[in-house]
N, C-alpha and C positions, 0 to 999 in steps of 0.2 A: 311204449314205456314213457311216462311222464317223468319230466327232469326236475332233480332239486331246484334248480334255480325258477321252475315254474311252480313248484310247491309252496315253496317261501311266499312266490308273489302272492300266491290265492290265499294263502295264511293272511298275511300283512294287509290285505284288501279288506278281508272280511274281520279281521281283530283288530286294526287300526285306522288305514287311511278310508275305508268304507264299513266302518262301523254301523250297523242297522241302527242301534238307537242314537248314539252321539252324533254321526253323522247326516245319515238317510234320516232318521228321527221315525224310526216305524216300528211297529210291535213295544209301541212303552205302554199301553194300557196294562196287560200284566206283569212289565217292569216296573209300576207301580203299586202291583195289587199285591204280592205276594215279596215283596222288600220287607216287612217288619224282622224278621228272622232270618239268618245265615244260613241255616240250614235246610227252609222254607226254598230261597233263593237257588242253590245248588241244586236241588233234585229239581227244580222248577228249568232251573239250564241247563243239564244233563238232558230231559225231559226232551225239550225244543230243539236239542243238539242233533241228540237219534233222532229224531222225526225229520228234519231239517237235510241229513246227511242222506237216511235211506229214503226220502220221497224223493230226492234230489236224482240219487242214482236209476229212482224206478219209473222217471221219469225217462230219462237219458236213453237208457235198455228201453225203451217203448217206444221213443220218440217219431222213429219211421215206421210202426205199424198202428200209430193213431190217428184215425181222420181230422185234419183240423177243426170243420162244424165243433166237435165233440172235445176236442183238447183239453178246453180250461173243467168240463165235469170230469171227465178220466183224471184230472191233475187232483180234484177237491178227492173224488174219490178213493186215490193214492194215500193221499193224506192222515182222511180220517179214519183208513184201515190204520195206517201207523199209530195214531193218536189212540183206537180203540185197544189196540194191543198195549202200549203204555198203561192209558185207565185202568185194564185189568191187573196186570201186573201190580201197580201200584194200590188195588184193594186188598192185590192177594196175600203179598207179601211187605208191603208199607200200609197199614190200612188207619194208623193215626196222620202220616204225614197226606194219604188220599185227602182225610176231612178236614187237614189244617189247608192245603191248597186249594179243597170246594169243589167249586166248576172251572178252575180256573187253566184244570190237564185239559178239561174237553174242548174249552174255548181256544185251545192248541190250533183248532180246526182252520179258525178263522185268523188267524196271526199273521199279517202282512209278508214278513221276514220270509216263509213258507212259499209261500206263491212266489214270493217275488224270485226270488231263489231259481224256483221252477220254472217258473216263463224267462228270468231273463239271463238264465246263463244254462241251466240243464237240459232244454230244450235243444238248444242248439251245441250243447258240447258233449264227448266220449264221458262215458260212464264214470272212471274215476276220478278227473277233475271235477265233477260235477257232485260225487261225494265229499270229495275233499271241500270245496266250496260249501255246501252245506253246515258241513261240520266247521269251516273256520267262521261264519256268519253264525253258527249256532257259540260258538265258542266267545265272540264278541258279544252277544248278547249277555251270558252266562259274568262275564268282566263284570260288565256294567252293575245286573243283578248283585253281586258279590257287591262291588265297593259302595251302591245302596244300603244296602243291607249291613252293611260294619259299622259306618255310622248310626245306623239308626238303633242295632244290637247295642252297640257299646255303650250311646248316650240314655237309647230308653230303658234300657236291662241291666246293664251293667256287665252283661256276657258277649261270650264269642262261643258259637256254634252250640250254645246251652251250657257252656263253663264260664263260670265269675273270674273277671278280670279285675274288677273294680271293687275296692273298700266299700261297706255296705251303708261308710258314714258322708261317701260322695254321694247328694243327692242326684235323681237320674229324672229325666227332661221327658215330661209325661207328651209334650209335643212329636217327640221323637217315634211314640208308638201311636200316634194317629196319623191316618192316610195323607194328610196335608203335608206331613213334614214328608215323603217322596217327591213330592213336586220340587221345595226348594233343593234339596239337596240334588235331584236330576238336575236342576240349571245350574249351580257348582260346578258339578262333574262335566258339564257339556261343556259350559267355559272354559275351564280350566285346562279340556282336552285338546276343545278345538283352538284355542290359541295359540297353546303349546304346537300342535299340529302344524298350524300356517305361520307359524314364527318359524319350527322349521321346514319347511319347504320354499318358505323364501328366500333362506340362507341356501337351500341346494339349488336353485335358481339362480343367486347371484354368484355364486362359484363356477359356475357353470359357463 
């Protein structure tokens, strides 16, 4: 039985002090690609969440009946059954938000956050922490995505999640719905994170 106080940690790891984009800085290629939209964003983090959580676990449940030689393809393999199951789903019953994210569910495959996940914590730990980690690493990615994405909704659209927030006589920043403006705003958010971040932990260092 896993304890709350180890729940918290693997949350707090993977959503904040080991953030995979803010921090690790992996898996932004499609944190950049699919940010024009809130709602693009969300099924895109949902998306990497379940993948992220149940390869994590099927990984774990497997771990001592996989020869190592073979490890890291049984891992890929793992994966892109998940990613395949996702893709369809999402033609079958989202099939406009399929062709607004592209290739960019299948490219799931290749997502750093994924592996790394797998080799460097499910491999070696019990099945439900190894879920749980998944899902809190899937879940910090999902952050990031989201507060990309509100910027760039609010200023280039003038919506939130495809509802108008803004007077139609505020002009809206045509920068904002080109791919460039993810770049700047990802270095924003990284700053603003990681400063905040080591500003406090050097305050629980110095108390300490």
């Amino acid at each position: 039985m896993i304890k709350k106080s180890e729940i918290k940690k693997i949350f707090r790891k993977g959503i904040y002090t080991e953030n995979p984009i803010l921090v690790q800085v992996i898996g932004i290629c499609s944190a950049l690609a699919v940010t024009n939209l809130m709602l693009n964003s969300l099924i895109m983090g949902i998306a990497l969440s379940l993948v992220t959580a149940f390869s994590s676990l099927t990984v774990s449940l497997l771990n001592k009946h996989t020869p190592k030689h073979i490890r890291m393809m049984v891992q890929v393999l793992i994966i892109s059954s998940y990613v395949i199951i996702v893709d369809i789903f999402l033609k079958a019953y989202m099939p406009e938000m399929s062709k607004s994210l592209g290739p960019y569910v299948g490219l799931i495959i290749t997502n750093c956050i994924i592996m790394g996940r797998a080799e460097g914590f499910a491999q070696s730990n019990p099945p439900l922490p190894s879920f749980l980690d998944g899902l809190a690493s899937g879940l910090g990615y999902t952050f990031v995505l989201l507060t990309i994405s509100f910027f760039r909704e609010i200023l280039g659209f003038g919506t939130i999640f495809g509802y108008a927030v803004m007077p139609e006589e505020i002009m809206r920043w045509t920068l904002m719905v080109m791919p460039p403006s993810a770049f700047f705003i990802l270095a924003c958010v990284m700053w603003f994170f990681n400063n905040r971040r080591l500003k406090l932990e050097k305050k629980g260092v110095e108390k300490k």
